[in-house]
C-alpha positions in Angstrom: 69.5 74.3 107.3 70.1 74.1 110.8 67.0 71.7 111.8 67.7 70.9 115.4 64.8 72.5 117.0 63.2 74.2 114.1 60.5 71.3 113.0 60.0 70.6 116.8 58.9 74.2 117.2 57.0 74.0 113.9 55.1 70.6 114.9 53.8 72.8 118.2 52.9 75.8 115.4 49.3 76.5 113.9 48.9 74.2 110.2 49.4 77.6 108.4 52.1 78.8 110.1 53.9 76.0 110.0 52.7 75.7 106.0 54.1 79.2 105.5 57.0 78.6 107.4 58.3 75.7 106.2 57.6 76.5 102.3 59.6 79.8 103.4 62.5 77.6 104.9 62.6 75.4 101.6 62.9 78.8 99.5 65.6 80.1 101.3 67.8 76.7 101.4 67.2 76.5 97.5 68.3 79.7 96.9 71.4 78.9 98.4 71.8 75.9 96.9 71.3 77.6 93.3 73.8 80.6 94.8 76.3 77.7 95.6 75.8 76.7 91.7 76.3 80.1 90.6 73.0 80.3 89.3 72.1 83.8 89.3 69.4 84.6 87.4 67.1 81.8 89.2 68.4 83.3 92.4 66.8 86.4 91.5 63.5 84.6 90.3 63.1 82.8 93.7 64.3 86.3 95.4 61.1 87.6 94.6 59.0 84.7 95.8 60.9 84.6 98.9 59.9 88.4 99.7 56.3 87.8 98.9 56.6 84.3 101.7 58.4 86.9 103.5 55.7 89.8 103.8 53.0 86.7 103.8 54.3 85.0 106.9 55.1 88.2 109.0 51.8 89.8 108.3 49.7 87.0 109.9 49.3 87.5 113.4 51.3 85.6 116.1 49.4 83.8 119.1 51.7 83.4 122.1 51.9 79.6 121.1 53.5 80.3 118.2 56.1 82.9 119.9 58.6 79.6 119.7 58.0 78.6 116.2 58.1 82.2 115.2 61.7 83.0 117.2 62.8 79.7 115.8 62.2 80.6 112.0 63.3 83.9 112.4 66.8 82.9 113.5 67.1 80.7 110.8 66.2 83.1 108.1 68.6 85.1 109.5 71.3 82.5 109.5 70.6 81.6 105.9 70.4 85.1 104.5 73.7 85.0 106.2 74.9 82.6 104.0 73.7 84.3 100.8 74.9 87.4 101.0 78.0 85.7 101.6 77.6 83.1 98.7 76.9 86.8 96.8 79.7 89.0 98.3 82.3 85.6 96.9 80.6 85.6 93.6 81.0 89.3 93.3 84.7 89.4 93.8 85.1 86.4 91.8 83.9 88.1 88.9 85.3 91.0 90.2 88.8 88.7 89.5 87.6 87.6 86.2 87.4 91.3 84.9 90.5 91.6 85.9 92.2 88.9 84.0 90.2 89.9 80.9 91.0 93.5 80.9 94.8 92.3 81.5 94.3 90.1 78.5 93.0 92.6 76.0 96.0 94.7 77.2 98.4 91.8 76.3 96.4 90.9 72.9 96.5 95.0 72.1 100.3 95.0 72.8 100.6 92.1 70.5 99.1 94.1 67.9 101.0 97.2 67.9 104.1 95.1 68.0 
């Protein structure tokens, strides 16, 4: 997570903001981490958390103090969903691949057979 400036902006933030913000943060990096891992199906699990942080954080309302905090998390969500979807587009043609080989596979094994 890129941190420089982040929990400076977050120290200056209201206590739930900065609750909400960095519990947000620490979804988003774990999903990665688990995306990095390949695992999937508790990528999904946390996906739905992170949309219901998501909706809870940007529905509270945002005092000009916070403006910096705020522009400071949001660039960082941005950045990490950056890195997921690319964690996700690699994963995809990976198994993509995989098919691939498997289909070409069968084909061998079936021209095996008729032999």
């Amino acid at each position: 997570m890129e941190s420089s400036g982040i929990f400076e902006r977050l120290i200056m933030a209201d206590d739930e903001r900065r609750q909400r913000s960095l519990t947000l943060l620490s979804t988003c990096e774990e999903m990665i981490l688990l995306a990095g891992k390949g695992e999937w199906e508790r990528v999904a699990e946390l996906e739905a958390r992170r949309v219901q942080e998501l909706t809870d954080y940007f529905t509270m309302p945002v005092l000009d103090e916070d403006s910096p905090a705020v522009a400071t998390v949001i660039k960082a969500l941005i950045s990490m969903n950056d890195r997921l979807v690319k964690l996700v587009v690699e994963a995809k043609t990976n198994t993509g691949l995989q098919a691939e080989e498997i289909r070409y596979g069968l084909q061998a094994v079936e021209q095996y057979r008729t032999v």
